[in-house]
N, C-alpha and C positions, 0 to 999 in steps of 0.2 A: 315591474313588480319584482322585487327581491327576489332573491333562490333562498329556497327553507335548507341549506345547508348551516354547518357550523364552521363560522369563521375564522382565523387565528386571527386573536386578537393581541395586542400591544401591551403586558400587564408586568409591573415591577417583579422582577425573579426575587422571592426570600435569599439571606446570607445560607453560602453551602455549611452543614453543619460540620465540617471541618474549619472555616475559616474560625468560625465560633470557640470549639474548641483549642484551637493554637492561639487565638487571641486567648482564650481562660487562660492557659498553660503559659503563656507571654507573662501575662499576670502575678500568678503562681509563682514564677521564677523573678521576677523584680522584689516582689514582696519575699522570696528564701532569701534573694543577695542581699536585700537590707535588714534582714533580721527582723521583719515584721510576723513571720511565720516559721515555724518548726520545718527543718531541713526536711525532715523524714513525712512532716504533712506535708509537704509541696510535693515530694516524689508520690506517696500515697494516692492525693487528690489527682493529680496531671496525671498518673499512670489508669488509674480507676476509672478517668473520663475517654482519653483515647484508648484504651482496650474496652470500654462500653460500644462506643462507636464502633468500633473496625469490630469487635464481635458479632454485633448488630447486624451491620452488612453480611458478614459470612453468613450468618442463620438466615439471612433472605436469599442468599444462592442455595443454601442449603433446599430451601423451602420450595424456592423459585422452578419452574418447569424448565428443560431446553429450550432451545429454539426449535431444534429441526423435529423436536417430535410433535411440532403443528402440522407436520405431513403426513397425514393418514397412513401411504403407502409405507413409510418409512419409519412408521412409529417403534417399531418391535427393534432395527437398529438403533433406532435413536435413544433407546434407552440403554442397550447395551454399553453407546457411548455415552450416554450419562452417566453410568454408575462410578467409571474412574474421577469423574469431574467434580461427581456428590461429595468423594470419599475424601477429594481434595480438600472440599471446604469444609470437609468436616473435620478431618486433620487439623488444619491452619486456625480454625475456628477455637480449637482445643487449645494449641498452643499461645492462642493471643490472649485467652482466657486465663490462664496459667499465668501467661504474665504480669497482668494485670493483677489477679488476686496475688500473687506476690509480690508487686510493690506495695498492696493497697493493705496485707498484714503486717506491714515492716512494724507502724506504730503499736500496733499491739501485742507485736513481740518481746517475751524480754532480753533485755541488752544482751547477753551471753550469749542468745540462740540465734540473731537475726541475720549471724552469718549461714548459719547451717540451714535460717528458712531461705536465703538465697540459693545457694549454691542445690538446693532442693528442688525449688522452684526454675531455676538453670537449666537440669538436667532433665527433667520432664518438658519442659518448654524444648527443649536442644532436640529431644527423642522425637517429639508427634512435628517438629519443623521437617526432621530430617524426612518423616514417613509420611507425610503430606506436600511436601514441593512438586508443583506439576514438573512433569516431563519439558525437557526444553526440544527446539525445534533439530531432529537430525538434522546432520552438515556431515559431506564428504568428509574423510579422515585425512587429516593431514601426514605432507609425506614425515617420513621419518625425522629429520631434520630439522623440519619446521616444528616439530613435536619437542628435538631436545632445545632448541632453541628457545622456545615459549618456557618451558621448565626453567632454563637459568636466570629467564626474565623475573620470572615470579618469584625462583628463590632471592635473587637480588633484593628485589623489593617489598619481600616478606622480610628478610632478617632485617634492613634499615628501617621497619616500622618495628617488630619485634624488641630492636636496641632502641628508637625512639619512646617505646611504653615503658623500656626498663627505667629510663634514665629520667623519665616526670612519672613515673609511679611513686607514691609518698612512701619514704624506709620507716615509718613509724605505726607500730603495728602490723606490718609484714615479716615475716623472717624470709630471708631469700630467696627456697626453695617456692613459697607462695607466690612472693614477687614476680618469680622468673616466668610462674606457671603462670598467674594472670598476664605478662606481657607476651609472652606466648600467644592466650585464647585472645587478646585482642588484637594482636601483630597479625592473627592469621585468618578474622573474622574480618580488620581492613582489610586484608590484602582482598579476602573475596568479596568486600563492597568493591574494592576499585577494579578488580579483573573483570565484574560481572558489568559495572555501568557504565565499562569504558568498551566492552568487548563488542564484537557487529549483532547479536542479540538485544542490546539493551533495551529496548523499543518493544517488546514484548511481556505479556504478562508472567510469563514463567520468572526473566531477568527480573522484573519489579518485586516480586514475590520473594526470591533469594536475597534480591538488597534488603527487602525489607525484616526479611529473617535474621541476616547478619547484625543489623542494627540493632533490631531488639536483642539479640542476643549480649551487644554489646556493652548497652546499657545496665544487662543485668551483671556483668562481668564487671563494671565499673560501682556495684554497688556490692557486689561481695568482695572488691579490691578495700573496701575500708574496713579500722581497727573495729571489733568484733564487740568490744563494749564499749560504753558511755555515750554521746551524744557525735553523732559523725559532722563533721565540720561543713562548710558550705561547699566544699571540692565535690560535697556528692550532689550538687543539684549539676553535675556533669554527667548522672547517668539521665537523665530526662529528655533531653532533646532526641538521642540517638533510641531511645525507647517510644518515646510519644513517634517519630516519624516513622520509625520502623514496624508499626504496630500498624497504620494508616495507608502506608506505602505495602503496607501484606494485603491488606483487606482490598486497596485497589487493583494489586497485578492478580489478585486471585481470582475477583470479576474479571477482567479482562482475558483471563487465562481459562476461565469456564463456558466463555460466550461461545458463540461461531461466530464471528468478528475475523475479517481477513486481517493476517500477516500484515504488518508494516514489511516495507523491504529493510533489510539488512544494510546498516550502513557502517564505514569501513569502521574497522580499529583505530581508534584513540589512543595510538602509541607515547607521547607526550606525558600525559597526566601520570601513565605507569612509570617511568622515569625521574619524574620532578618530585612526585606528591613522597615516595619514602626518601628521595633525597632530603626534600626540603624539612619533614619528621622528624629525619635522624641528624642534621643540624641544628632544630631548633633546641630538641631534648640535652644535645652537648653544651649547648649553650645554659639553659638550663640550669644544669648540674653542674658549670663553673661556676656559675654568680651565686646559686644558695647550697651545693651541695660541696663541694671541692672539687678536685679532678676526678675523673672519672674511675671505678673499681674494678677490680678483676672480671665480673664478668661483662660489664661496658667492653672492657677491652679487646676481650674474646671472641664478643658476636663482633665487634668491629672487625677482628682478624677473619672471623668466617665469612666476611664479604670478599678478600681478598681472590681464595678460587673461582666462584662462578663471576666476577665481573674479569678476571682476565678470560676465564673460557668466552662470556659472550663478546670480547672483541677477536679472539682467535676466531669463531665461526663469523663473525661480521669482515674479518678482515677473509677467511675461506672464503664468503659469496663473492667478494670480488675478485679473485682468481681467474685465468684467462679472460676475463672481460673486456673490454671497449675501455682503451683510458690512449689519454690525448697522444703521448708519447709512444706509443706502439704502432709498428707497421701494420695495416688495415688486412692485409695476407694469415699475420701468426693469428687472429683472435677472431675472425669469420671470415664467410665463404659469400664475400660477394662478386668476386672476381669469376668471373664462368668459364674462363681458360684455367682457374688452379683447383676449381671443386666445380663438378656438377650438380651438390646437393646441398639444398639450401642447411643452416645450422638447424640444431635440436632443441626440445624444451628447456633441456639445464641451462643450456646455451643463453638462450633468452632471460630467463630468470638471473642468470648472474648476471647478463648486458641491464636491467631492470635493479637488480639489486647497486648496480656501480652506479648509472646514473641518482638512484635516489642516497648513496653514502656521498655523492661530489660534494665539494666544498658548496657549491650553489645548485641545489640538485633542478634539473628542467629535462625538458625533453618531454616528449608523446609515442604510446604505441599505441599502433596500427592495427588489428585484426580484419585481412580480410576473406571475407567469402564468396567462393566460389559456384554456381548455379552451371549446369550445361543442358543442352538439349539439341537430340542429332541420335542416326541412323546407330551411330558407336559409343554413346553414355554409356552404355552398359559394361565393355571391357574396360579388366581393369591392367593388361598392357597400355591403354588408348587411358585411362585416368591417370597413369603417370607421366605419358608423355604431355599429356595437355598442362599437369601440375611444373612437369620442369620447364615448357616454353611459354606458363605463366611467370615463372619467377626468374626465366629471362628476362621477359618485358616489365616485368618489377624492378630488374635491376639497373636498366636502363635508365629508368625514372628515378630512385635513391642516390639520396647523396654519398658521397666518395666514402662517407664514415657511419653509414646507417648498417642496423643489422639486418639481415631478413632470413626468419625464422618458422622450420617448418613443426605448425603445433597442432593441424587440425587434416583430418585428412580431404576435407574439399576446400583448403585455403595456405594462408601461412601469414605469419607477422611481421610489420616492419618497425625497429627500434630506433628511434630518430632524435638528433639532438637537437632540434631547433623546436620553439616552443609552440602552442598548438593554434594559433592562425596558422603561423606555416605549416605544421602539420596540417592542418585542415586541407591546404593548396594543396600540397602532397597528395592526402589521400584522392580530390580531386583529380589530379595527373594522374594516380594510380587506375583511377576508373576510364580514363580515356584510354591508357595504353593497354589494359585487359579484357574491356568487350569489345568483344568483336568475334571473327572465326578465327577456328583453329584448324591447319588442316594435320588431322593426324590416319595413319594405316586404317585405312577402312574408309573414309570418308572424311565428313569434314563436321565441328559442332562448335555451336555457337555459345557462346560463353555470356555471360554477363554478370557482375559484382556487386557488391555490397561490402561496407566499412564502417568498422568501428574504430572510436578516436576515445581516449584516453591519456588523458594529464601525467605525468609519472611526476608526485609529489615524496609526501612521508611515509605514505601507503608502504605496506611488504608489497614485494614483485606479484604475489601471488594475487594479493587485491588490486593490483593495475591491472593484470592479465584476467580476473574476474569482470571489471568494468570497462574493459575494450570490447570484452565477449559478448557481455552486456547489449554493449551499443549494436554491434554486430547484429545481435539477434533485432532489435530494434530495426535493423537500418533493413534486414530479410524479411522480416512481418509489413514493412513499406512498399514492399515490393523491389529491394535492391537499387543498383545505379544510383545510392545516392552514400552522403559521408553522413555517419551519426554521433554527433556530439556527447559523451555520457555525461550527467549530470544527476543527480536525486531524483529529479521530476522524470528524467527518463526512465529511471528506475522503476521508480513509482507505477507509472504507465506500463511497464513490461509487465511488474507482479501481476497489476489489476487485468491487464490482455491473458496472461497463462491463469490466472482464478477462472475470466468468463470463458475459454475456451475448455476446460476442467469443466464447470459447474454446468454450462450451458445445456448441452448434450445431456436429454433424456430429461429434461427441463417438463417436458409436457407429459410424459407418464408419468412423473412425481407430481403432478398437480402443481406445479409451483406458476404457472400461467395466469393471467388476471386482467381481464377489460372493465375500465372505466368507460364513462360513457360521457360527452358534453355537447347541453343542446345546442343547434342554431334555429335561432330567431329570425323571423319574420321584420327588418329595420322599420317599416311603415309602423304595423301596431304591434309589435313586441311580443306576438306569439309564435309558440315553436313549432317548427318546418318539421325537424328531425333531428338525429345526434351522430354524433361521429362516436364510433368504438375505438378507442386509445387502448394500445397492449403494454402491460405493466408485467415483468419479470420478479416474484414475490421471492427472492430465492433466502430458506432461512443462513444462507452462508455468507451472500456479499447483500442481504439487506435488499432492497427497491431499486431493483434495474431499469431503467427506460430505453425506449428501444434505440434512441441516437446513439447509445452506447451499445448492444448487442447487437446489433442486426447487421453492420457488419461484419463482424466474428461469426453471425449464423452464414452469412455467405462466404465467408471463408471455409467455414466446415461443411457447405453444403445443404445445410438443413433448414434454411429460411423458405423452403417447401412446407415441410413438417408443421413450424411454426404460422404461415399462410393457411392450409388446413385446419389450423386449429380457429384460429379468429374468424376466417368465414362461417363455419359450423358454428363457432359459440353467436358470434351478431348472432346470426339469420333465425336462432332458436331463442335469444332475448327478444327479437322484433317482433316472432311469432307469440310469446308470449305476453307484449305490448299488445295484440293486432286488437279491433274493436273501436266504434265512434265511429266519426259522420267521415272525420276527416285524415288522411292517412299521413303519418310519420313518416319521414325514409331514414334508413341506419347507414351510414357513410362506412368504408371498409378502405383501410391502405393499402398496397401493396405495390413489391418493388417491381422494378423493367425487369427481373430474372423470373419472378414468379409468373408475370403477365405473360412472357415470353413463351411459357412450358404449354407446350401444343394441347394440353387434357384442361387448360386450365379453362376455357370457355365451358365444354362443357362436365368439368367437374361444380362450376357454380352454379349451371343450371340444374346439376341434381340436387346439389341441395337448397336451392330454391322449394324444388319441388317435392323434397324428405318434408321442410314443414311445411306446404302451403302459403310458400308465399307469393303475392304478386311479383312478376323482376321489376315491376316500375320502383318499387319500396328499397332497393337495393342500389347503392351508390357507389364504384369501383373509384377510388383516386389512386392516380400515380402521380409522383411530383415529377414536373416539368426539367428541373435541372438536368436529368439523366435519361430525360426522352432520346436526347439527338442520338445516342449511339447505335440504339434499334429503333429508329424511328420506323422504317418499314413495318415491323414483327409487331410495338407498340398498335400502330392503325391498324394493322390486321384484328390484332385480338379488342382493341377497341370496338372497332367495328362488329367484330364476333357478338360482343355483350348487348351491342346496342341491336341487334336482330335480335338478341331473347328479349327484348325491351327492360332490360337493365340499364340505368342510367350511368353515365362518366363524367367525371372531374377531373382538373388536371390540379393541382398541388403546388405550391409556391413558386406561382407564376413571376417570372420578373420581366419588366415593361424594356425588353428592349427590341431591339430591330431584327434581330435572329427571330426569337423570340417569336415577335409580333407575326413573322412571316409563318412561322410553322405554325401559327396557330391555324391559321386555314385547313391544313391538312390532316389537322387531328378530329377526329368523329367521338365529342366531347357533346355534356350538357352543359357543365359548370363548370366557373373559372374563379379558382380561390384568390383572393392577392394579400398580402402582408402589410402589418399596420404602416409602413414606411411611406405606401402609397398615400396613405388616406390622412398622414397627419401632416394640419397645417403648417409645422415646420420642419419638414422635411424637404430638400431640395428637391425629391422626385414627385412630388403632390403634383403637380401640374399635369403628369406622365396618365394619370388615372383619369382622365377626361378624354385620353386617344384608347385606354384598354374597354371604357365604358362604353365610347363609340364602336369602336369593334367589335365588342360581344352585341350590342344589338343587332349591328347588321349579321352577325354569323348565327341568333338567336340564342344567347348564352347568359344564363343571372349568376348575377358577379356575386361571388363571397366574398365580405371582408375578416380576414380571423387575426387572432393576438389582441381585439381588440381589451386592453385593458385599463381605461382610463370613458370617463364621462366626451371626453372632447374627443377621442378616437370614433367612440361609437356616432356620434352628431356629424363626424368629420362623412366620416363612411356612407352613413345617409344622404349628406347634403350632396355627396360624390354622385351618389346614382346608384352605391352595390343595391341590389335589392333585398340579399342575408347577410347574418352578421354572428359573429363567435368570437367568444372571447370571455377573460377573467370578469370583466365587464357588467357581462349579461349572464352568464351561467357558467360556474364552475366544473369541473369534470368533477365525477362523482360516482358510486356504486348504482348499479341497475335499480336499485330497491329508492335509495335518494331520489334520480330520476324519475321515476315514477310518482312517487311523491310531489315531483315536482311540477309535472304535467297535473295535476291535479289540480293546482291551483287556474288550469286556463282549460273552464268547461267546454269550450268552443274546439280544441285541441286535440283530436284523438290518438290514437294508439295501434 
């Protein structure tokens, strides 16, 4: 019999009403280039349809609830943090609006005034942008250096965009002082599109929101760049794209920037594009103004001469970072300290950053740094006489292992770094060697402690020194949260995993007095006539910050913090009081309940289930304890104890993804089990271990055990499983997991079936 839930079904998605409007606006602008439409109606129409849109959207955030204030407990913050987020969209909503009705009165302006309804329109749009931009994500402050450095970056490649506007700005109808100011506001509105979508932010909605402010901004700068009366030529259907995009690209990073939506990770700076794109501007604009303008005029000239200081400063600071550095021709003595007869102490962070900054300026830049980390434990962790000495006859035995031209650099105080020039296979073997020759004991004053490592690996490309040494650190943390002893590779996707690991270790914790906890329920069936035995309680993590957690993903993080107790408590109390509130009819349900080897393990835990058995009145036969098998071997002892424990309150046991092999098959004897779940792998006919399920079906008879089959999701799984012998069966199959109110529902359909 079907389940009365609601299916997702297969159904053609409508066009997004953005593609719609850029196809109109495609349109719009074919038909201005050919003359088939009025300049100033193309800009009007295109402008009116995408600020309707992106207005649209901001008034549904506006309108829209949070997220997190669906948590009762939290409702009273949760508005608090609303209010800046409201204020956002209400800001950006205003200025898009703005914009919009001023491209959308240009045609109704008259010719004389249509500059001053721009430059009108401008400055009120510029004002509610400026006082409506979210907040973008704090970031550690950069050292001094890195701070004048980035400045001469930017003035570089503000004045060759600034000189590229002057010199394709049209001279007719501009008088100079106007000229210079328009190539000015757009020389300085690109430069913060390109600083903002090249910089390690971009990926966020605040970043989306500034691009999309500068743009529109741009657009309207390119429409009061023309002559102020008669009929403006077709150069102005040049303000439209950077207006339509910018209007659309606001209204997106401004959802995104309102939601509670986890952080993208940060990825590096796009130093390239900030280089090339005002190079390539302020040649094309010379170019330019030989072919139609003449040579270039005084003030051409001038901002070409003000490129002159800041690009010799920034190769003065670029040729400073590589000072004392690692370069091929220098004695390995004058520029580190790997030699342990001439320094006993490893180099320092500047030290590293420049060895970081030389290899990424070499003619072929390669190379890998190392970060690694140090763990101890022993009688004498605790002095810190006894943590130096261990740190110096660690980066003995580091230097033992580095090659003749490596640096090693002390930057953390339970580690230090190695700067290597061979590229990251062999860095990889490296940090490998490194981990053989640092765990181990150390014997230092006082006793003796054992050490053991952890590494992070890091490519040294185009990145600054400081984003290698960010993404080594990276990995580092990575390769700690694994449990050390091993090398960890960085890459995006590691990243990725670290953000998402430090959100659920944040978020996790206090998970369950926020109410943010939630069990689904899926029944199993009966394989002969297809009614339901009972259900299993599945734990769903509702959290409003990172969305629907499942537990393959938190539940190790709860056992790293501890609290996969906390969490165990909660789920048995919530089942045991949905069963109770099932209970009734001929014929009794059992409620399935998971829990890991560490919760089984905890001495209270027998009888903390038998109390609350007995809080609602329930039978313990109705009550079904699974642990999965994988992780039995390790407490196998402790396992059958508390096994045994439940099956004296007449609480029933299963064991959880069982696999058919010889280990396996042997413990099973020894486990004081009812039931024995197996995975569709067994039971489908092509599957090479299907045969494997006629030795686990003979074994559970004779040990008296009915076999579950679960995952079952396909017609030929479920037939497979029956013809096998399981006697239950679960799966997408036969019944979905679903809310307690669905389930019940769904018992209803089978009178024979009680509760």
């Amino acid at each position: 019999m079907p389940l009365a839930y609601p299916q997702r079904a297969s159904i053609p998605r409508p066009a997004r009403p953005d593609t719609l409007v850029l196809a109109a606006v495609a349109l719009l602008l074919l038909a201005g280039a050919a003359g088939r439409l009025p300049v100033l109606a193309v800009v009007a129409l295109a402008g009116a349809a995408s600020c309707a849109l992106a207005g649209t959207r901001l008034s549904r955030l506006i309108a829209a609830p949070p997220a997190p204030a669906q948590v009762p407990a939290r409702s009273r913050a949760a508005r608090r943090r609303a209010a800046p987020h409201r204020r956002v969209a209400v800001l950006l909503d205003a200025a898009v609006v703005t914009a919009g009705l001023t491209a959308a009165v240009l045609p109704l302006a008259a010719a004389g005034h249509r500059r001053a309804v721009v430059v009108s329109g401008l400055a009120v749009a510029a004002a509610l942008f400026v006082a409506g931009l979210p907040p973008t994500t704090l970031r550690p402050r950069p050292a001094a250096r890195a701070r004048l450095r980035a400045a001469v970056d930017a003035t570089v490649a503000g004045l060759g965009l600034v000189l590229a506007g002057w010199l394709l700005l049209p001279r007719e109808g501009l008088d100079p002082p106007l000229r210079l100011a328009v190539a000015v506001a757009l020389g300085g509105l690109a430069l913060a599109v390109l600083v903002v979508s090249t910089g390690p932010l971009r990926r966020t909605g605040a970043a989306h929101c500034r691009t999309g402010a500068a743009l529109t901004l741009s657009g309207l700068v390119v429409l009061a760049a023309f002559p102020a009366g008669g009929t403006p030529d077709r150069a102005a259907l040049l303000a439209v794209p950077p207006l339509v995009g910018g209007v659309l690209l606001t209204a997106a990073g401004a959802r995104r920037a309102t939601r509670a939506e986890p952080a993208p990770p940060d990825p590096p700076t796009r130093v390239c594009p900030r280089i090339v794109i005002p190079a390539v501007a302020a040649v094309a604009g010379t170019g330019w103004q030989l072919r139609h303008g003449g040579p270039p005029d005084l003030t051409a000239v001038l901002l070409g001469l003000a490129l002159a200081p800041p690009l010799v400063l920034r190769e003065l600071l670029r040729a400073d970072d590589g000072f004392g550095s690692l370069r091929a021709e220098d004695p390995p003595a004058r520029h580190r300290s790997t030699d342990p007869e001439r320094s006993g102490e490893p180099a320092d962070r500047p030290a590293l950053l420049r060895a970081l900054a030389a290899r990424r300026d070499a003619p072929a830049p390669a190379g890998a740094l190392l970060v690694v980390d140090l763990h101890g434990a022993g009688p004498v962790a605790d002095g810190h006489r006894a943590r130096e000495d261990v740190l110096a006859e660690a980066v003995r035995r580091a230097r033992a292992v580095v090659g003749p031209r490596d640096l090693v650099a002390d930057v953390t105080a339970t580690g230090f770094a190695v700067v290597t020039e061979v590229g990251p296979v062999l860095a990889y073997a490296l940090g490998i060697r490194l981990l053989a020759a640092l765990n181990g004991t150390y014997e230092v004053a006082g006793g003796a402690l054992w050490l053991r490592a952890g590494v992070g690996l890091a490519e040294i490309g185009d990145g600054g020194p400081e984003e290698v040494l960010r993404q080594a650190d990276l990995a580092r943390r990575r390769a700690v949260q694994l449990g050390r002893d091993r090398v960890e590779w960085y890459d995006a996707y590691l990243e990725e995993q670290l953000v998402r690991r430090l959100d659920l270790e944040r978020e996790l914790p206090g998970a369950v007095a926020r109410g943010e906890l939630d069990l689904v329920y899926q029944p199993v069936l009966d394989l002969a006539d297809r009614q339901p035995v009972g259900t299993e309680a599945l734990l769903r993590w509702r959290s409003p910050v990172l969305g629907t957690v499942l537990p393959a993903e938190f539940l190790p993080v709860a056992e790293d913090l501890g609290i996969v107790g906390e969490l165990g408590c909660w789920v048995l109390d919530r089942a045991c009081r949905q069963l109770a509130a099932w209970s009734g009819g001929s014929r009794q349900l059992w409620m399935a309940v998971n829990v890991t080897v560490r919760e089984l393990a905890a001495p209270d835990f027998v009888p903390r289930t038998a109390a609350v058995l007995d809080a609602y009145g329930l039978s313990p036969d109705r009550l079904v304890v699974e642990v999965a098998e994988p992780r039995v071997g390790a407490e196998l002892p402790t396992v059958v104890a508390r096994l045994a424990g439940l099956r004296s309150l007449g609480v029933r046991t299963a064991l959880d993804d069982f696999r058919a092999e010889h280990a396996s098959l042997a413990q099973l004897r020894r486990l004081p089990i009812d039931l024995l779940k197996v995975g569709p792998q067994l039971v489908d006919p092509a599957d090479p271990q299907r045969p494997l399920i006629d030795v686990v079906v003979n074994v559970g008879d004779r040990l008296g055990l009915d076999i579950v089959a679960e995952e079952l999701e396909s017609a030929s799984l479920v037939d497979g499983a029956r013809r096998a012998g399981c006697r239950y069966g679960q799966g997408f199959a036969l019944a979905r997991p679903a809310t307690a109110e669905r389930v019940e529902a769904y018992f209803e359909e089978f009178p024979s079936a009680s509760r």
